[in-house]
KOLVEX-205326 format. One record per residue: residue in one letter; x, y, z of N, C-alpha, C in turn. Coordinates in steps of 0.1 Angstrom, whole numbers. Layout:
# KOLVEX-205326
ZALUM type   nc1   nc2   nc3  cac1  cac2  cac3   cc1   cc2   cc3
ZALUM    A     X     Y     Z     X     Y     Z     X     Y     Z
...
***
This chain:
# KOLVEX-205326
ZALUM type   nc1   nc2   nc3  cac1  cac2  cac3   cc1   cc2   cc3
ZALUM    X    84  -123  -222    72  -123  -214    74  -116  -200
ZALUM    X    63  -108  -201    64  -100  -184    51  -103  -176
ZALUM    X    56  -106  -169    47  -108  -154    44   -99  -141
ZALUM    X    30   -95  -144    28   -83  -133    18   -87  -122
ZALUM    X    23   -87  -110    12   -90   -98    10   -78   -91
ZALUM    X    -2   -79   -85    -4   -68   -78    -7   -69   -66
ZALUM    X    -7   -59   -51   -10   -64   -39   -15   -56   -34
ZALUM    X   -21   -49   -21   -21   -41   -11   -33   -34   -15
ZALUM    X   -46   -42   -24   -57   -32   -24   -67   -42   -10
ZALUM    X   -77   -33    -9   -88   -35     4   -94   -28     5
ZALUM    X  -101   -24    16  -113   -19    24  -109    -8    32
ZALUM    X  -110     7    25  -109    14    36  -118    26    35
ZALUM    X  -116    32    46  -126    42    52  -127    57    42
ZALUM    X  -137    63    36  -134    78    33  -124    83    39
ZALUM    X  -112    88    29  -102   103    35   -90    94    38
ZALUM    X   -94    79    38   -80    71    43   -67    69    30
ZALUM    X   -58    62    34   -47    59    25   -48    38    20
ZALUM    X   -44    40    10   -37    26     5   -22    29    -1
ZALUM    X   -12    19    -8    -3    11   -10    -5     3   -21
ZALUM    X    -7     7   -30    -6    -5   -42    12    -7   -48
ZALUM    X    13   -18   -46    24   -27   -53    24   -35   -64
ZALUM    X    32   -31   -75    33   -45   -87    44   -48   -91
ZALUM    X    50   -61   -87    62   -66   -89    60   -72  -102
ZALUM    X    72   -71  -109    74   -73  -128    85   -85  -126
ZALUM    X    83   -92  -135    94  -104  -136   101   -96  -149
ZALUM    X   116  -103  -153   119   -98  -167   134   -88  -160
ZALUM    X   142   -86  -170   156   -81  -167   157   -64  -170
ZALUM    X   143   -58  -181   145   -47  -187   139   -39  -179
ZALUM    X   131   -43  -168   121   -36  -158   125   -20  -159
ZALUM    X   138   -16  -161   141    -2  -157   139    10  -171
ZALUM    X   137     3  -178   134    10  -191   117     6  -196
ZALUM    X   109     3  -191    99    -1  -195    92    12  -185
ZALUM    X    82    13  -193    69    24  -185    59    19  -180
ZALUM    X    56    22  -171    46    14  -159    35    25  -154
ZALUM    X    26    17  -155    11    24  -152     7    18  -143
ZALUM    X    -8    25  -137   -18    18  -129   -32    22  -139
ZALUM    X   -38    14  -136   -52    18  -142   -64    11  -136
ZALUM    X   -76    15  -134   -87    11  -127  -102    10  -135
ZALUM    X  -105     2  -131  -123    -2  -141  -132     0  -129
ZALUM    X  -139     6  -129  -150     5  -118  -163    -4  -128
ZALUM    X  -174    -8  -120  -182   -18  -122  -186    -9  -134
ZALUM    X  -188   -17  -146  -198   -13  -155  -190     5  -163
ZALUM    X  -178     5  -165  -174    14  -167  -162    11  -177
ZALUM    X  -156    19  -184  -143    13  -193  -132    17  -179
ZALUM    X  -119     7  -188  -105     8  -180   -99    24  -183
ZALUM    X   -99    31  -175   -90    43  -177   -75    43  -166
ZALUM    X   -70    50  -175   -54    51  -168   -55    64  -155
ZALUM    X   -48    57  -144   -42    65  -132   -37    77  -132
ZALUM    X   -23    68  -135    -6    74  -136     2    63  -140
ZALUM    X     8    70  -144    19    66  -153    34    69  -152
ZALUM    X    45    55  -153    55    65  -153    65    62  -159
ZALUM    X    75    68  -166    81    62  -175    99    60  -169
ZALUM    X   106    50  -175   120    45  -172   129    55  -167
ZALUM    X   128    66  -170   135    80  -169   128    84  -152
ZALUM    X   118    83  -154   114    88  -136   101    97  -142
ZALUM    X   100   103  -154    85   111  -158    75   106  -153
ZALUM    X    65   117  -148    52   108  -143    37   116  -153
ZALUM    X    30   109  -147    15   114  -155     5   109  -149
ZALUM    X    -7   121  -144   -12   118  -136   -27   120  -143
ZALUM    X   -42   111  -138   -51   115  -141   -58   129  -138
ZALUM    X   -65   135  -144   -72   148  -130   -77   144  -117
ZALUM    X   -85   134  -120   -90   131  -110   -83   126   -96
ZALUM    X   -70   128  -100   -64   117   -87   -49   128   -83
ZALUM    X   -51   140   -95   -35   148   -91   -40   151   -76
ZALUM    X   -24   156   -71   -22   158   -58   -30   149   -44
ZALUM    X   -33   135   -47   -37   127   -42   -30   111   -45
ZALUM    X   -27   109   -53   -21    99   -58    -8   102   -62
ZALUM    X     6    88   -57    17    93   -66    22    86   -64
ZALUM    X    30    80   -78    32    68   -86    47    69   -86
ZALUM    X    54    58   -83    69    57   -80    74    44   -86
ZALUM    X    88    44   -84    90    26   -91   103    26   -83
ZALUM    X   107    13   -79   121    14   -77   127     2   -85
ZALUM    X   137     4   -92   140    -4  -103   151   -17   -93
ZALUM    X   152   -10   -82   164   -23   -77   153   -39   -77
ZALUM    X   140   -35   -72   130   -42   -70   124   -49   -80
ZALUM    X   121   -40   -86   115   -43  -102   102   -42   -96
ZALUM    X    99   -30   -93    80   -30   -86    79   -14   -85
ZALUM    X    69   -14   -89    67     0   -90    51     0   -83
ZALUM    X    49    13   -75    40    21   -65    28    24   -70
ZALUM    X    19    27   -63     8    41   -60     6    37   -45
ZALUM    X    12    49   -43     3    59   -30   -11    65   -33
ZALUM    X   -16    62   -26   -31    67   -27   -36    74   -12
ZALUM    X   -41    87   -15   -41    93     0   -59    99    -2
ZALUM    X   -64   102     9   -72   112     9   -87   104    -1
ZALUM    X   -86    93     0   -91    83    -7  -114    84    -6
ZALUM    X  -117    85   -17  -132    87   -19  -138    75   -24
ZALUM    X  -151    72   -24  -156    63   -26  -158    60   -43
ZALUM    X  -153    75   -51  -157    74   -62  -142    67   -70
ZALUM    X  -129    61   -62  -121    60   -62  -124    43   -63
ZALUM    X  -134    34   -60  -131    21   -54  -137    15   -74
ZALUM    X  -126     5   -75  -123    -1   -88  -114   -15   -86
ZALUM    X  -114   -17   -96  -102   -30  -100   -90   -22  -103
ZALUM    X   -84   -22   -95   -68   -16  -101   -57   -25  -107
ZALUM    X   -50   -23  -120   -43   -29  -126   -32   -22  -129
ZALUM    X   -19   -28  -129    -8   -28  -131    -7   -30  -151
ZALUM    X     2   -19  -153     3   -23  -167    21   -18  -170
ZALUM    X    24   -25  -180    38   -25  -188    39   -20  -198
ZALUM    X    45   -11  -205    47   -10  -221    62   -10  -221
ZALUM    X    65   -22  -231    77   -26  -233    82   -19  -246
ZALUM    X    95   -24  -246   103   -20  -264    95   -26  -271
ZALUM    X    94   -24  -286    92    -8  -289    74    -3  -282
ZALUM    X    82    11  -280    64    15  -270    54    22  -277
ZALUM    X    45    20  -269    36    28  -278    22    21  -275
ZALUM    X    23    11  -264    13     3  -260    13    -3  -253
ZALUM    X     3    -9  -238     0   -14  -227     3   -28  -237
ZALUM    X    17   -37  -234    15   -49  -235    14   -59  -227
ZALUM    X    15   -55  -214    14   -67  -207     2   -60  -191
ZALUM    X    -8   -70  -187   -12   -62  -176   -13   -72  -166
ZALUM    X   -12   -67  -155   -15   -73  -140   -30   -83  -139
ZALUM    X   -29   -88  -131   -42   -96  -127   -53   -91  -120
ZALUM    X   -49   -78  -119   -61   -64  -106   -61   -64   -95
ZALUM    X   -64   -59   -85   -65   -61   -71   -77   -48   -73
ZALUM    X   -82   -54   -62   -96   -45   -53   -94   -36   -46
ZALUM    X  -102   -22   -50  -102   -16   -36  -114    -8   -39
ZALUM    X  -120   -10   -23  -129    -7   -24  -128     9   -11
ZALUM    X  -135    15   -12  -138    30    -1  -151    30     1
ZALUM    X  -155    27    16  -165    26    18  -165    31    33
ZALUM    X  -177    36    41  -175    37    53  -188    28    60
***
């Protein structure tokens, strides 16, 4: 069983930055692939970025060169930076895990907010 929390979403201005954080419980944290993904109201969940145990990343269109998705395994928590931030950006952002064997989001975060508004 893995446990994903998330932190550092809020309230900020067009053009600004956030910090999303998700700390993982569990010993394999460094070989597991970790995502973010976001739901806006009334919309399906689509994927961020993504990144896998190796350090590979993957990025949505909508968010390349704006967003960048990191992990540090000493932690067991992996990133998004979010810069340059639009209102069409504000969603529930969740943290996701695909564990051994992969091939699928098995475990996901509880979401955090963020909203872009001015």
């Amino acid at each position: 069983q893995v446990q994903l929390v998330e932190s550092g979403g809020g309230l900020v201005q067009p053009g600004g930055s956030l910090r999303l954080s998700c700390a993982a419980s569990g010993r394999g944290f460094r070989v597991y692939d970790m995502g973010w993904y976001r739901q806006a109201p009334g919309k399906q969940r689509d994927v961020v970025a993504q990144i896998t145990g190796g350090g590979t990343t993957n990025y949505a269109d909508s968010v390349k060169g704006r967003f960048t998705i990191s992990r540090d395994n000493a932690k067991n928590t992996v990133y998004l930076q979010m810069n340059s931030l639009q209102p069409e950006d504000t969603a529930v952002y969740y943290c996701s895990a695909d564990v051994p064997p992969f091939g699928q989001v098995d475990y996901w975060g509880q979401g955090t907010q963020v909203t872009v508004s001015s």
